[in-house]
Backbone as CSV, one residue per row, in Angstrom:
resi,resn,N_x,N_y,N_z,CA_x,CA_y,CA_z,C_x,C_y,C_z
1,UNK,0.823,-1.186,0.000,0.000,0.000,0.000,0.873,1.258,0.000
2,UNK,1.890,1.260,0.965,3.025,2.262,1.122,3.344,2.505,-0.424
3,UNK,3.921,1.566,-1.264,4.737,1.977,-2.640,3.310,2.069,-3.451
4,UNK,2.042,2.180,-3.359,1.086,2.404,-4.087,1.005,3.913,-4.272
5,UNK,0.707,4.100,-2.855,0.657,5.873,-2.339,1.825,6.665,-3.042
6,UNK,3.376,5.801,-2.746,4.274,6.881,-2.936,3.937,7.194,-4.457
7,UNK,3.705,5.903,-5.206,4.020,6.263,-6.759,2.676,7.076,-7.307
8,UNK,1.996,7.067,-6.705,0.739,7.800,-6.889,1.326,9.357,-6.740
9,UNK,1.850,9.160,-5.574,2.524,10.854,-5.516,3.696,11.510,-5.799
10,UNK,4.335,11.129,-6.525,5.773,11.210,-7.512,4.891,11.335,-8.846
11,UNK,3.899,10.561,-9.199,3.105,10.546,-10.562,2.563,12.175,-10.262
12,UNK,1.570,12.302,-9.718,1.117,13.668,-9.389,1.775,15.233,-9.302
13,UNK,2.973,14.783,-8.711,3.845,16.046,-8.288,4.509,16.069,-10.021
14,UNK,5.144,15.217,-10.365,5.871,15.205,-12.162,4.899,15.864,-12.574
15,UNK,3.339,15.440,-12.698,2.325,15.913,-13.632,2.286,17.590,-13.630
16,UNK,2.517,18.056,-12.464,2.320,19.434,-12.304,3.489,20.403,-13.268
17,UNK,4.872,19.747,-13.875,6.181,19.721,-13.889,5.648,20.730,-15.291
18,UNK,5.212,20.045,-16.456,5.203,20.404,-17.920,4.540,21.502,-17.926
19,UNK,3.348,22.032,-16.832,2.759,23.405,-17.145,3.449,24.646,-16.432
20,UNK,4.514,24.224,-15.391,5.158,25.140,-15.000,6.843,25.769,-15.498
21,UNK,6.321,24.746,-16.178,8.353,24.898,-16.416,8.282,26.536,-17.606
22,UNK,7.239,26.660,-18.274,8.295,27.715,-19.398,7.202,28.910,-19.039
23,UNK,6.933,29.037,-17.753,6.202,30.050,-17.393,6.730,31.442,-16.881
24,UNK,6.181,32.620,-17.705,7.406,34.031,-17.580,8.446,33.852,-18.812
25,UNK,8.003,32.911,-19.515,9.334,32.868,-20.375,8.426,33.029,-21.962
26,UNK,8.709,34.328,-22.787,8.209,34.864,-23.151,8.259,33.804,-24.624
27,UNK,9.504,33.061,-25.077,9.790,32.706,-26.222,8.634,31.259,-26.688
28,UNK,8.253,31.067,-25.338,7.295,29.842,-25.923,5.685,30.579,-25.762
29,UNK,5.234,31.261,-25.776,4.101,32.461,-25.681,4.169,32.554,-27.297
30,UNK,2.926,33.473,-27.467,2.762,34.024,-29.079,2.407,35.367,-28.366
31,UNK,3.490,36.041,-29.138,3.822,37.634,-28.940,3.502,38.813,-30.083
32,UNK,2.770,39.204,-29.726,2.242,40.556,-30.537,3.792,41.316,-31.128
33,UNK,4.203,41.715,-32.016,4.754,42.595,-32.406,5.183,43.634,-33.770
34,UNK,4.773,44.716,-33.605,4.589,45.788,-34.257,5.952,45.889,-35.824
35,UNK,5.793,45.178,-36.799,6.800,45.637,-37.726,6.128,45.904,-38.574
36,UNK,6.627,46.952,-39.777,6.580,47.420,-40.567,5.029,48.161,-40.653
37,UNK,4.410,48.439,-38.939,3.121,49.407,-39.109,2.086,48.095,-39.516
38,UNK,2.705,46.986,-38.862,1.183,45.738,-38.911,2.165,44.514,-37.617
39,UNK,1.077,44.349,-37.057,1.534,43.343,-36.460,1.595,42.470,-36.514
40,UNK,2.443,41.369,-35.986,2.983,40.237,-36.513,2.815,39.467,-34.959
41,UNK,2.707,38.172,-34.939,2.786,37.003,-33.976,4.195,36.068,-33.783
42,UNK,4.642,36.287,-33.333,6.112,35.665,-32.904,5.854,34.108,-31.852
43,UNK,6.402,33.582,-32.237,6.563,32.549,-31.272,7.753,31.754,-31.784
44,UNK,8.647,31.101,-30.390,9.573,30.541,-30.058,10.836,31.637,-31.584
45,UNK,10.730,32.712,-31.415,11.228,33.452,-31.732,11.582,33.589,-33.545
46,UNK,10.318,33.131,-34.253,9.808,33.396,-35.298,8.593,33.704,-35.473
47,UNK,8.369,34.458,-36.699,6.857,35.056,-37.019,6.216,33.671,-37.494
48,UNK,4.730,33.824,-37.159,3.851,32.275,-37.351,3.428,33.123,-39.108
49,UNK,3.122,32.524,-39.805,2.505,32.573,-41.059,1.803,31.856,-41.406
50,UNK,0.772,31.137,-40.228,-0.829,30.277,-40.245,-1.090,30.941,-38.568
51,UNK,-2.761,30.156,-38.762,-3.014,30.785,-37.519,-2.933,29.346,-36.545
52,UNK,-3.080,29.594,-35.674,-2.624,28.816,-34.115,-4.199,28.196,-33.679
53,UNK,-3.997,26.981,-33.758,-4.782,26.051,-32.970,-4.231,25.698,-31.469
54,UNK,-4.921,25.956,-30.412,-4.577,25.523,-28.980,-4.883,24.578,-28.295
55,UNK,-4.499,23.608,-27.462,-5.454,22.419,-27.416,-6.641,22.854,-26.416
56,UNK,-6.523,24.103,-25.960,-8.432,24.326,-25.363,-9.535,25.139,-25.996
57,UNK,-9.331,24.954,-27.671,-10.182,25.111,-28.563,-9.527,26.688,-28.856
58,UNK,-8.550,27.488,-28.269,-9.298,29.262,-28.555,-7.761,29.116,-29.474
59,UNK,-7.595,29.768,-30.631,-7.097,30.304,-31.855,-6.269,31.841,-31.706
60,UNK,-5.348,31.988,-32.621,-4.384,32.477,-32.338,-4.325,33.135,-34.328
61,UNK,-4.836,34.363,-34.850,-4.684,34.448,-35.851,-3.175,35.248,-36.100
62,UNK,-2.526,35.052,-37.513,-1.418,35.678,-37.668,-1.890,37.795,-37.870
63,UNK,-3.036,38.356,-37.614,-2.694,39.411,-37.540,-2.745,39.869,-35.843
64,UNK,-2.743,38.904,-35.308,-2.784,39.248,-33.680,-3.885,38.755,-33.167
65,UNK,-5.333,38.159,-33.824,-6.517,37.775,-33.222,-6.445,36.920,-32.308
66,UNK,-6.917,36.737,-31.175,-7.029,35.593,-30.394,-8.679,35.558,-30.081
67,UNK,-8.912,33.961,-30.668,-10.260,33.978,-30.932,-10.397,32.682,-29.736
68,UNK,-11.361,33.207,-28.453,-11.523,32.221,-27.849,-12.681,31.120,-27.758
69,UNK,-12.450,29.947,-27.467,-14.116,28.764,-27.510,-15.256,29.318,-27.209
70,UNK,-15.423,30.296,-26.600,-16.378,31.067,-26.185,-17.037,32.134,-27.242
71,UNK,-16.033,32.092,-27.858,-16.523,32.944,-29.223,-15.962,34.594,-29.340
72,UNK,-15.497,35.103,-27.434,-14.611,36.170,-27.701,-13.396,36.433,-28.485
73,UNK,-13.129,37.557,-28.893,-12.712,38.454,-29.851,-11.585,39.135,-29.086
74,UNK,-10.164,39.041,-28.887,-8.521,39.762,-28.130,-7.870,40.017,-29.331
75,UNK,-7.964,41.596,-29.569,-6.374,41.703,-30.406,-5.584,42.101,-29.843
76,UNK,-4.147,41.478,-29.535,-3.016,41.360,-29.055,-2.463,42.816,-29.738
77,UNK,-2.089,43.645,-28.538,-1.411,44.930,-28.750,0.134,44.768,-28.895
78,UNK,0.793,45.404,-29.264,2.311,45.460,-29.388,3.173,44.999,-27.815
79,UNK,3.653,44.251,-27.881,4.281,43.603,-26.653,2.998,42.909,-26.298
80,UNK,1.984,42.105,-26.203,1.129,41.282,-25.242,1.271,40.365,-25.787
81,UNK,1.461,39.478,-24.702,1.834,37.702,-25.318,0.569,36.384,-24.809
82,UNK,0.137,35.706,-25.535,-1.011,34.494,-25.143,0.063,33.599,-24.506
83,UNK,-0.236,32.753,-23.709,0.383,31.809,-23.299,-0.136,30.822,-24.106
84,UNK,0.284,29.260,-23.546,-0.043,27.623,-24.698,-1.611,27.227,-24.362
85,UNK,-2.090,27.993,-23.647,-3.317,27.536,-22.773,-4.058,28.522,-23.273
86,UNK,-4.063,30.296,-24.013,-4.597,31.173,-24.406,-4.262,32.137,-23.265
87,UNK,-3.922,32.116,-22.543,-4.243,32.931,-21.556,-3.209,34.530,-21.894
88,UNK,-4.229,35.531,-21.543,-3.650,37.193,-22.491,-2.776,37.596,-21.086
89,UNK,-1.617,37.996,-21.194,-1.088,38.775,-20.483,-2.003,40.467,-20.438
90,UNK,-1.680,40.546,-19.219,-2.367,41.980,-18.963,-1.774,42.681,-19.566
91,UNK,-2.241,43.671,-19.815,-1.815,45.254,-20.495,-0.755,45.943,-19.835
92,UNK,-0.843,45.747,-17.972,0.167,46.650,-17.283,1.463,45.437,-17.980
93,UNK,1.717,44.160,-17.837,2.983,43.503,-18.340,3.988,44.402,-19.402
94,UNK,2.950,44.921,-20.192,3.738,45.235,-22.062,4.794,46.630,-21.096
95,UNK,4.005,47.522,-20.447,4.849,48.447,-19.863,5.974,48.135,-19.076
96,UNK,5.984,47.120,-18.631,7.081,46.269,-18.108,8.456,45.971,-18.388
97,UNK,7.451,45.206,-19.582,8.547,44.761,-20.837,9.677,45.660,-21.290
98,UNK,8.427,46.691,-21.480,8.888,47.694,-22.069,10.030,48.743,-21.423
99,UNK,10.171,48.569,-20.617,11.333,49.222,-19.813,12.489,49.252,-20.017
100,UNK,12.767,47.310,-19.827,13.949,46.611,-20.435,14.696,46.808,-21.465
């Protein structure tokens, strides 16, 4: 019962491992950015030239759209990045960024 439990909880604690690891880390995100007076979607530090399927249904278009399962409508401003899950960085972040 003892080595049932432990491996149950070594399984559990690993599981948590893959959604935390590239979090704050901007290069695996899809990043809004402003060239040539149109914006462009960057990820893992190239521009996408299709749009982005996520595995919790919400979409990622190459002019910045982020279209979520719900049917809402995010255009990604210059510096705002989606995470792998959709999730929009706030607005105060880009000023952040932007410092650097």
């Amino acid at each position: 019962m003892k080595k049932i439990l432990f491996i149950v909880g070594i399984t559990y604690s690993l599981s948590a491992i893959p959604g935390n690891l590239f979090k704050g880390d901007d290069k695996y995100k899809y990043c809004a950015k402003l060239k040539d007076g149109k914006i462009s979607i960057m990820h893992e530090e190239k521009e996408i030239t299709a749009s982005v399927a996520l595995l919790n249904g919400t979409k990622i278009l190459v002019d910045g759209t982020v279209l979520k399962p719900d049917g809402t409508k995010i255009k990604l401003k210059d510096g705002q990045c989606a995470d792998q899950e959709g999730v929009i960085d706030p607005p105060e972040t880009i000023k952040e960024k932007n410092k650097h």
